[in-house]
C-alpha positions as CSV (number, residue, x, y, z in Angstrom):
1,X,-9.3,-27.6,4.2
2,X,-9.5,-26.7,0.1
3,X,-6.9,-27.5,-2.2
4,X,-5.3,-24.2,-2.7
5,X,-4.0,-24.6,-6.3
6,X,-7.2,-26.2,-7.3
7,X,-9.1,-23.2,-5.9
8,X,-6.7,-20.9,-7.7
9,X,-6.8,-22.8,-11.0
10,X,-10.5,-22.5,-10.8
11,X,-10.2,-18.4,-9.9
12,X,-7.9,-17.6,-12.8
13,X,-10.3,-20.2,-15.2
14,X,-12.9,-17.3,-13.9
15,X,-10.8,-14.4,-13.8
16,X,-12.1,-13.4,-17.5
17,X,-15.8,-13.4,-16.5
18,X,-14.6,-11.8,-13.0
19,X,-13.2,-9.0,-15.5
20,X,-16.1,-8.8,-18.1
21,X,-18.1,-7.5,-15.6
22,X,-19.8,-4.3,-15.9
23,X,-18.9,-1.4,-13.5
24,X,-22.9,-0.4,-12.4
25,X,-22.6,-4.2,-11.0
26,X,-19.0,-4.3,-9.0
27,X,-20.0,-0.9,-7.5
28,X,-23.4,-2.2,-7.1
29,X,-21.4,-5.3,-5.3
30,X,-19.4,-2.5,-3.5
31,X,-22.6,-0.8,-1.9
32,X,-24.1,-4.4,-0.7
33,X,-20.8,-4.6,0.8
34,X,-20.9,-1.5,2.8
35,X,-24.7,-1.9,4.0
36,X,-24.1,-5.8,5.1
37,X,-20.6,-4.4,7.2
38,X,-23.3,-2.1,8.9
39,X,-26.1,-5.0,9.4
40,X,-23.6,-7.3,11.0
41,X,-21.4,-5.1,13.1
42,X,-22.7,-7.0,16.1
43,X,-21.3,-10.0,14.9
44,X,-17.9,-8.7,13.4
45,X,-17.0,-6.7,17.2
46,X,-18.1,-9.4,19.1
47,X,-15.3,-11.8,16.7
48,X,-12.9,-8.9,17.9
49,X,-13.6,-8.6,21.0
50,X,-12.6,-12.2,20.9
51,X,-9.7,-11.5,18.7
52,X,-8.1,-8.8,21.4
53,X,-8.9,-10.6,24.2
54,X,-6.6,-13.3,22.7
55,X,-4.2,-11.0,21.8
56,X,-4.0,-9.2,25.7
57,X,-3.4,-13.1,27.0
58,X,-0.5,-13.5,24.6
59,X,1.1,-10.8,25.5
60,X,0.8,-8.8,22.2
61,X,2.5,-5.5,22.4
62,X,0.0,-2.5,22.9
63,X,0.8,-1.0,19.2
64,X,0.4,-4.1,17.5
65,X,-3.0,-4.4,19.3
66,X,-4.3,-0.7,18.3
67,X,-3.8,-2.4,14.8
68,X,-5.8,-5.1,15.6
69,X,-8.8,-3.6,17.1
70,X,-11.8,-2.9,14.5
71,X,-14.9,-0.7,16.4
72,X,-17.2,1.5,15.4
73,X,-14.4,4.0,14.2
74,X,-12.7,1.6,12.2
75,X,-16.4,0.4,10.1
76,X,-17.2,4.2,9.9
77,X,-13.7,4.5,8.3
78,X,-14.0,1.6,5.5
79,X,-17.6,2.4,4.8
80,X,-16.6,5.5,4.0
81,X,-13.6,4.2,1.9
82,X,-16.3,2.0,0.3
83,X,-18.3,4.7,-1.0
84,X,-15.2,6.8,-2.1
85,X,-14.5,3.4,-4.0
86,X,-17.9,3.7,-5.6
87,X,-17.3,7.1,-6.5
88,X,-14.1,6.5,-8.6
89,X,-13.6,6.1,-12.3
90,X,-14.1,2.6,-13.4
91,X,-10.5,1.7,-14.5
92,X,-11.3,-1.1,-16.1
93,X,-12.0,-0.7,-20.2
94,X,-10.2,2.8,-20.6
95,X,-9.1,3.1,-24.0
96,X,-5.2,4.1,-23.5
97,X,-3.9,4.7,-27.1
98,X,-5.8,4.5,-30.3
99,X,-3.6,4.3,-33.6
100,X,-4.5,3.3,-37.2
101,X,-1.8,1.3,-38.3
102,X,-3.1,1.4,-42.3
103,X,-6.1,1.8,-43.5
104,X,-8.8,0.0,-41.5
105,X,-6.2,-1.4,-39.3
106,X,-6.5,-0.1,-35.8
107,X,-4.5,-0.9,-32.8
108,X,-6.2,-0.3,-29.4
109,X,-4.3,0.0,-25.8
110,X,-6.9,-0.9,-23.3
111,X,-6.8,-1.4,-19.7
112,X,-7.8,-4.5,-17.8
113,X,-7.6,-6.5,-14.4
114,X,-4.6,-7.9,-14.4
115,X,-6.5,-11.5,-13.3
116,X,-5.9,-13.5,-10.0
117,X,-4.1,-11.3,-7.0
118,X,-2.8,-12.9,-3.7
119,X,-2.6,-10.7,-1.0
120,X,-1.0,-11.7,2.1
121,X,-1.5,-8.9,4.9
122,X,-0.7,-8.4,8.5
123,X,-3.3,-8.5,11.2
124,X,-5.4,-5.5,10.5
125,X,-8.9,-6.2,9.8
126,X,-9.3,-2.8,8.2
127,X,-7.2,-4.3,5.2
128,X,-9.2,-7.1,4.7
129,X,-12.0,-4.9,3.3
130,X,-9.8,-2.3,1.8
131,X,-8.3,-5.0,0.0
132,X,-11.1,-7.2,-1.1
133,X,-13.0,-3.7,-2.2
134,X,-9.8,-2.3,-4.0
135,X,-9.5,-5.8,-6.0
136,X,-13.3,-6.5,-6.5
137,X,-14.0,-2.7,-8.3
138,X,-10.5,-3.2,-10.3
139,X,-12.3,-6.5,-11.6
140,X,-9.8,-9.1,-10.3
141,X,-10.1,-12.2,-8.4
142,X,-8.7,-12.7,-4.9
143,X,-7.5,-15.4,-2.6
144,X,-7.0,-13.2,0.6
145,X,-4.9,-14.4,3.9
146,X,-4.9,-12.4,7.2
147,X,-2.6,-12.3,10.2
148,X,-3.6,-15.4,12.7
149,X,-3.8,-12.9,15.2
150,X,-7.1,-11.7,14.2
151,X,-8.4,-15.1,12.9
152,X,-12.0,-14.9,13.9
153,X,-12.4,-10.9,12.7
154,X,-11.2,-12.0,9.7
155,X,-13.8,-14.5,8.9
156,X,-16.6,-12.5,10.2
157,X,-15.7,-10.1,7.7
158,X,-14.7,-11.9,5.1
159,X,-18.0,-14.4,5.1
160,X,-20.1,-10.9,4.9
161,X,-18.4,-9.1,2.0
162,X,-18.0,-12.5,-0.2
163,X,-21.9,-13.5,0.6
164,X,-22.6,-10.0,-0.2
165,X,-20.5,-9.7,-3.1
166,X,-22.0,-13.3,-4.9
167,X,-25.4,-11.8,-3.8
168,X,-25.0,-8.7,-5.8
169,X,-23.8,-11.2,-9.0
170,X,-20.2,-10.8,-8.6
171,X,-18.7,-14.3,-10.0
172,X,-18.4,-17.2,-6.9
173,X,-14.8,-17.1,-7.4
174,X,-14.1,-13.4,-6.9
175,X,-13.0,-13.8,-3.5
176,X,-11.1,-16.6,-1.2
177,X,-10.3,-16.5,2.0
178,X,-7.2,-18.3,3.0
179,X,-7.5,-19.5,6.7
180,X,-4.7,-21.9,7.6
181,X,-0.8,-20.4,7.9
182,X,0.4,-23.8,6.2
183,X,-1.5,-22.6,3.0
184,X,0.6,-20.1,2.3
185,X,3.1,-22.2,0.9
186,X,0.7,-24.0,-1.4
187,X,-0.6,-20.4,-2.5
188,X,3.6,-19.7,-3.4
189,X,3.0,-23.0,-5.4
190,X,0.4,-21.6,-7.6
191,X,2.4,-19.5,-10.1
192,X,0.4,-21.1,-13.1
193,X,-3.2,-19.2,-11.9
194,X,-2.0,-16.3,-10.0
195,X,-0.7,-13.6,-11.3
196,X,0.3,-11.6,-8.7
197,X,1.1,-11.4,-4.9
198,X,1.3,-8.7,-2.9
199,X,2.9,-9.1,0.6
200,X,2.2,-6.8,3.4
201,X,4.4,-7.2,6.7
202,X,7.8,-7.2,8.4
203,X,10.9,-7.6,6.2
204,X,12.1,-11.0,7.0
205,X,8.2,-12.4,6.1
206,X,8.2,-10.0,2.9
207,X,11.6,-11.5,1.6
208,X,10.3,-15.1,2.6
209,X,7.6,-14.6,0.3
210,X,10.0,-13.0,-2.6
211,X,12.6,-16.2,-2.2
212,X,9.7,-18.8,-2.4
213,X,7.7,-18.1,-5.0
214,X,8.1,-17.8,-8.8
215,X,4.8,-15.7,-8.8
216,X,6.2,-12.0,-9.5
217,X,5.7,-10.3,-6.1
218,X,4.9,-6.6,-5.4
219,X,4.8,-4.6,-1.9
220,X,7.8,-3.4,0.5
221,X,9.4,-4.8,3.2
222,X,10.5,-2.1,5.6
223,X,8.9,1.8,6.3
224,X,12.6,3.4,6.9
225,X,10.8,6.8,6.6
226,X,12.8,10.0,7.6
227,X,12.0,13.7,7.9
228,X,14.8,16.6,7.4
229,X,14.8,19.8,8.8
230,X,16.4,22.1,7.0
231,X,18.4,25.2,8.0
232,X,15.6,27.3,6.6
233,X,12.9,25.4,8.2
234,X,10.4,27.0,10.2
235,X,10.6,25.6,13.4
236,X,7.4,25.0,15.2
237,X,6.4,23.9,11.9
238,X,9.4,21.4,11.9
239,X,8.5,20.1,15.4
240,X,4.4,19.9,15.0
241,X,5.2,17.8,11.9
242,X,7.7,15.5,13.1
243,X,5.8,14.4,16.4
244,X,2.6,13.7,13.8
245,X,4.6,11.3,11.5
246,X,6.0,9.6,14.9
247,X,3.1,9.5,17.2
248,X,-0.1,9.3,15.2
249,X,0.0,6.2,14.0
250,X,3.3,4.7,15.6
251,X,3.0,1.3,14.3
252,X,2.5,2.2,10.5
253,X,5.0,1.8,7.7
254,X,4.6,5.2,7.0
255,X,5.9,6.6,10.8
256,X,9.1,8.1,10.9
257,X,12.0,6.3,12.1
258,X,14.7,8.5,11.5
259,X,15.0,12.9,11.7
260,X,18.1,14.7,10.4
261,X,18.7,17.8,11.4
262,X,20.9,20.5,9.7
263,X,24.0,21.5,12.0
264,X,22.7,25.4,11.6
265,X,19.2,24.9,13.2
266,X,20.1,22.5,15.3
267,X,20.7,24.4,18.5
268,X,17.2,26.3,17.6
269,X,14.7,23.0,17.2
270,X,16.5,20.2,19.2
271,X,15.5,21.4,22.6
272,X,11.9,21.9,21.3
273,X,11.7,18.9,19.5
274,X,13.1,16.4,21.8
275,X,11.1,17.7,24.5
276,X,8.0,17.2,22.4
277,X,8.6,14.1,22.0
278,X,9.4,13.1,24.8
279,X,5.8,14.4,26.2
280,X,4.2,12.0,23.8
281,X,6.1,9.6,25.4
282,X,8.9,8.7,22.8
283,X,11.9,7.6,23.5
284,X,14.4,9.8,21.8
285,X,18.1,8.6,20.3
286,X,20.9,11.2,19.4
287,X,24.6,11.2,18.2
288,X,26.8,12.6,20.5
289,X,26.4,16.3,19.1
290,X,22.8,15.8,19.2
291,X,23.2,14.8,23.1
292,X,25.6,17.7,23.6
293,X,22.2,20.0,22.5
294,X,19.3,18.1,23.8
295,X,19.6,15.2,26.9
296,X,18.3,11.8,25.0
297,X,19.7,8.5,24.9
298,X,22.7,7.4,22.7
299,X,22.2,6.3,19.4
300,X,24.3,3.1,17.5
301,X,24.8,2.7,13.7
302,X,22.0,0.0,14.0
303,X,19.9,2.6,14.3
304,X,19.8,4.2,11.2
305,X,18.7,0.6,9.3
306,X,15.7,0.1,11.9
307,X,12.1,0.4,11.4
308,X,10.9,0.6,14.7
309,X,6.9,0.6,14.9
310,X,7.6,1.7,18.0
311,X,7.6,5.0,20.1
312,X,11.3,5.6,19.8
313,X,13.2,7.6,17.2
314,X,16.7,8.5,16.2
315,X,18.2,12.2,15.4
316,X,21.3,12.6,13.7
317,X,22.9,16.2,12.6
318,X,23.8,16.8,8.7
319,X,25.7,19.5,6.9
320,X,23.3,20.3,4.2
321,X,20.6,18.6,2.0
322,X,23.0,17.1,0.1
323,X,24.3,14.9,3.3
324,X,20.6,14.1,3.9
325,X,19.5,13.2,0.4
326,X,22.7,10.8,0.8
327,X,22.0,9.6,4.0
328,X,18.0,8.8,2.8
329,X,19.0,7.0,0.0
330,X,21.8,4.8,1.8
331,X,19.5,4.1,4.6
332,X,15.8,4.6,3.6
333,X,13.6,1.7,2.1
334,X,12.8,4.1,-0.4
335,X,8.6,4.6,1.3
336,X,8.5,8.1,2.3
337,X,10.7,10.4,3.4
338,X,9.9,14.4,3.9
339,X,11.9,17.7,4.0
340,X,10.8,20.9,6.2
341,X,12.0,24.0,5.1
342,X,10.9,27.5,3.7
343,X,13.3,27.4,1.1
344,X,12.0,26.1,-2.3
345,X,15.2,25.9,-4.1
346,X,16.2,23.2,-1.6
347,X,12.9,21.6,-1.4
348,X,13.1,20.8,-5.0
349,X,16.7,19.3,-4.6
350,X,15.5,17.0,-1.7
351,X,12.2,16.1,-4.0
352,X,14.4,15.3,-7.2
353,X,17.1,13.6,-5.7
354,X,15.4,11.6,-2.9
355,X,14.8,8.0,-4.6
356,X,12.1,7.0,-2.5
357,X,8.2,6.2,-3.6
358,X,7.0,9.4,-1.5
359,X,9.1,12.6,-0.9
360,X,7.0,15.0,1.0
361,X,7.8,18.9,1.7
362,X,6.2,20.5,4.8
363,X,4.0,17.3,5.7
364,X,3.9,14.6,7.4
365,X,4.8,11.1,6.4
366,X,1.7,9.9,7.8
367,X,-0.3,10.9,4.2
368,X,1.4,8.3,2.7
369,X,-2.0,6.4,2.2
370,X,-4.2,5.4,-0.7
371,X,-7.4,7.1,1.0
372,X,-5.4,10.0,1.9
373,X,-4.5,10.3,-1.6
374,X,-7.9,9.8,-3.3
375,X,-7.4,6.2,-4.2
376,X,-10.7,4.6,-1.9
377,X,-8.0,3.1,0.2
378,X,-5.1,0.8,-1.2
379,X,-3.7,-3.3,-1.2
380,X,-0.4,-1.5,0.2
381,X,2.4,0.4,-0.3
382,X,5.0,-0.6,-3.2
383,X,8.2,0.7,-3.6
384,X,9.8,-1.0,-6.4
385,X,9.5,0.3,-10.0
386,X,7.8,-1.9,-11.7
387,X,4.7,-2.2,-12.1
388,X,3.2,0.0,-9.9
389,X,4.8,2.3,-6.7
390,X,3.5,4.2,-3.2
391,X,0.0,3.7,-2.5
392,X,-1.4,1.0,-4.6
393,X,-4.9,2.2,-5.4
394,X,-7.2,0.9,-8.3
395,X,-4.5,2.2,-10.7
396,X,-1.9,-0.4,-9.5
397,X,-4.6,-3.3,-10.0
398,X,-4.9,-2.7,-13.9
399,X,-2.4,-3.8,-16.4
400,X,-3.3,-3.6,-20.3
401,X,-3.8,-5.6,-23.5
402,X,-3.6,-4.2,-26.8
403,X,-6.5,-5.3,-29.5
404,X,-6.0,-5.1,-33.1
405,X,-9.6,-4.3,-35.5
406,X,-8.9,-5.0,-39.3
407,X,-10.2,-6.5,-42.2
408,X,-8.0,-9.4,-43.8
409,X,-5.1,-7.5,-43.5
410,X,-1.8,-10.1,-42.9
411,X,1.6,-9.6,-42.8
412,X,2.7,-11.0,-45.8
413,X,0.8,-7.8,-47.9
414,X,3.6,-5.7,-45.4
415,X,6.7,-7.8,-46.4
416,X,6.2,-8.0,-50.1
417,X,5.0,-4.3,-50.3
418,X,1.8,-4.4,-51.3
419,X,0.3,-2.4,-48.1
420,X,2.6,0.1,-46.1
421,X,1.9,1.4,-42.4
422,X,1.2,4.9,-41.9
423,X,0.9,5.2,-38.4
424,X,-1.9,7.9,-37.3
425,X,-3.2,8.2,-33.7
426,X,-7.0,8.4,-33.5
427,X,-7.1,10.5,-30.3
């Protein structure tokens, strides 16, 4: 087993070279990537195969194991992320703001990796390359450490991007894999060489991570998300949407958990929805008026704090937006939430006043995703403020430094008078 912090101290001693590279050789790295995936697909499903079988033996629940699985769809799916990734903008180097301070004084806002990222990600081997691309074109360094449940996908993949990624000339200390669960807590040790961690699973581990590390920590913790249907909502629009954001990807942050219903419409697309649901096989929990409408199972007040993952959701009838937008922002995790309606006045209420990281109007919840959005996939989904929120893309992986060009200009020429600023942007 490595020392962790030493590995990390030696990443972030490398992050700078990591970062000076140019963009014709990470997306060069990037391709190498993508064409060894495709050479050694044998090799990563058979690890899989392995991997589920495992999984099947320790009971894992069925949704949790449609997570796990990585086949031919899945490689066609982060191959073509890969050469999305390719395709994008180099981030790295963009000038941001260029002022001249006085003359031949110039100050220069430029972006940059922000250095040393740990990302610490559920068992879904589809992230591991998402993330290690994402992090490689953004030029940063990362020690990487998968769910144990898919242990042996994870180093199948992992050993074929890095060796592919060194073989390209990416720095040898772009990319770590972290194997061992007791590791973790040395990587929450190492808040003098990383700079950043990004946690992706259930809430309990997410807050574990925030309460034991002094490294600053971005991600979410729960995927509240809920969908209202407003009075003016078309209603086999409402219904073809809702089942999407439950049953397309039920064990995604981005599902819906919750649907609200406005009291006017609610006689109209209960019957319709419910049954819907109930054909895909969910499990559906109403209030009592909701019962009185459409035959489902009682719902508690614990259900309007729960992130299922699950094929169950919970209907509950407002008065207006206004009720919902409440409701959202008492109970949400501030992900994703949507509105249906046909009215735009409304829509735009819901969209302002919603204080969530995605507010959708007439879509799913389910596009809440970096390579839905155009990103070439994403290290997760953030919804704090700072420094990045939603889909974390190659945007959310770049901070900034400023760089000052003069002559012998010093201070002292400012404080005594002898120079003034003048302040003119260059464009």
């Amino acid at each position: 087993m490595s020392d962790i912090k030493t590995v990390a101290a030696n990443m972030k001693l490398q992050s700078p070279v990591m970062a000076a590279t140019s963009v014709e050789v990470r997306n060069q790295a990037l391709g190498a990537i993508r064409e060894a995936l495709l050479a050694n697909q044998d090799e990563i499903f058979a690890a899989n195969k392995l991997d589920l079988e495992a999984a099947q033996k320790d009971g894992v629940a069925p949704a949790v194991i449609k997570r796990l699985k990585f086949d031919k769809s899945k490689l066609a799916d982060v191959c073509a992320g890969i050469s999305d990734l390719i395709g994008l903008p180099d981030p790295v180097g963009r000038v941001l703001l260029r002022r001249e301070l006085d003359e031949g004084l110039v100050l220069v806002r430029e972006s940059c990796p922000i250095g040393v990222i740990g990302v610490i990600f559920e068992a879904r081997p589809d992230a591991l390359v998402q993330i290690s691309t994402l992090c490689l074109k953004s030029g940063n360094c990362a020690l990487l450490k998968g769910g144990s449940e898919t242990m042996r996908t994870n180093k199948a993949l992992f050993t074929v991007i890095y060796d592919a990624a060194v073989g390209a000339g990416l720095p040898a200390e772009c990319l770590y894999q972290v194997e061992a669960r007791e590791e973790i807590g040395e990587l929450l040790a190492c808040d003098q060489s990383v700079d950043l961690l990004i946690p992706r699973g259930s809430n309990a581990f997410v807050r574990y991570i925030m309460d034991n590390t002094r490294i600053p920590v971005m991600g979410h913790a729960d995927g509240i998300c809920h969908i209202y249907i407003d009075k003016d909502a078309d209603v086999d629009k409402a219904v073809r949407i809702v089942v999407d954001a439950k049953v397309q990807y039920t064990a995604a942050c981005n599902a819906v958990e919750t649907v609200l219903v406005n009291r006017g419409l609610a006689p109209a697309v209960l019957p319709a929805l419910v049954a819907a649901l109930e054909a895909e096989g969910v499990e559906v929990r109403g209030t009592n008026e909701v019962r009185a409408i459409a035959d489902c199972k009682p719902a508690t007040d614990e259900d309007w704090d729960t992130e299922y993952l699950a094929l169950i959701v919970s209907i509950k009838l407002v008065d207006d937006v206004d009720e919902a937008i409440n409701h959202i922002n008492a109970h949400g995790s501030h992900h994703t939430d949507a509105i249906v309606t046909q009215n735009a006045g409304v829509a735009e209420r819901f969209m302002q006043l919603v204080d969530s990281a995605g507010v959708y109007c007439n879509a799913s919840t389910r596009f809440a995703d970096g390579f839905r959005y155009g990103f070439g996939a994403e290290v997760g989904i953030s919804t704090s403020k700072l420094h990045a929120r939603g889909p974390v893309g190659l945007e959310g992986l770049v901070t900034y430094k400023y760089k000052i060009y003069g002559t012998d200009h010093i201070v002292g020429d400012y404080a005594t008078g002898k120079r003034s600023f003048h302040f003119k942007d260059l464009g």
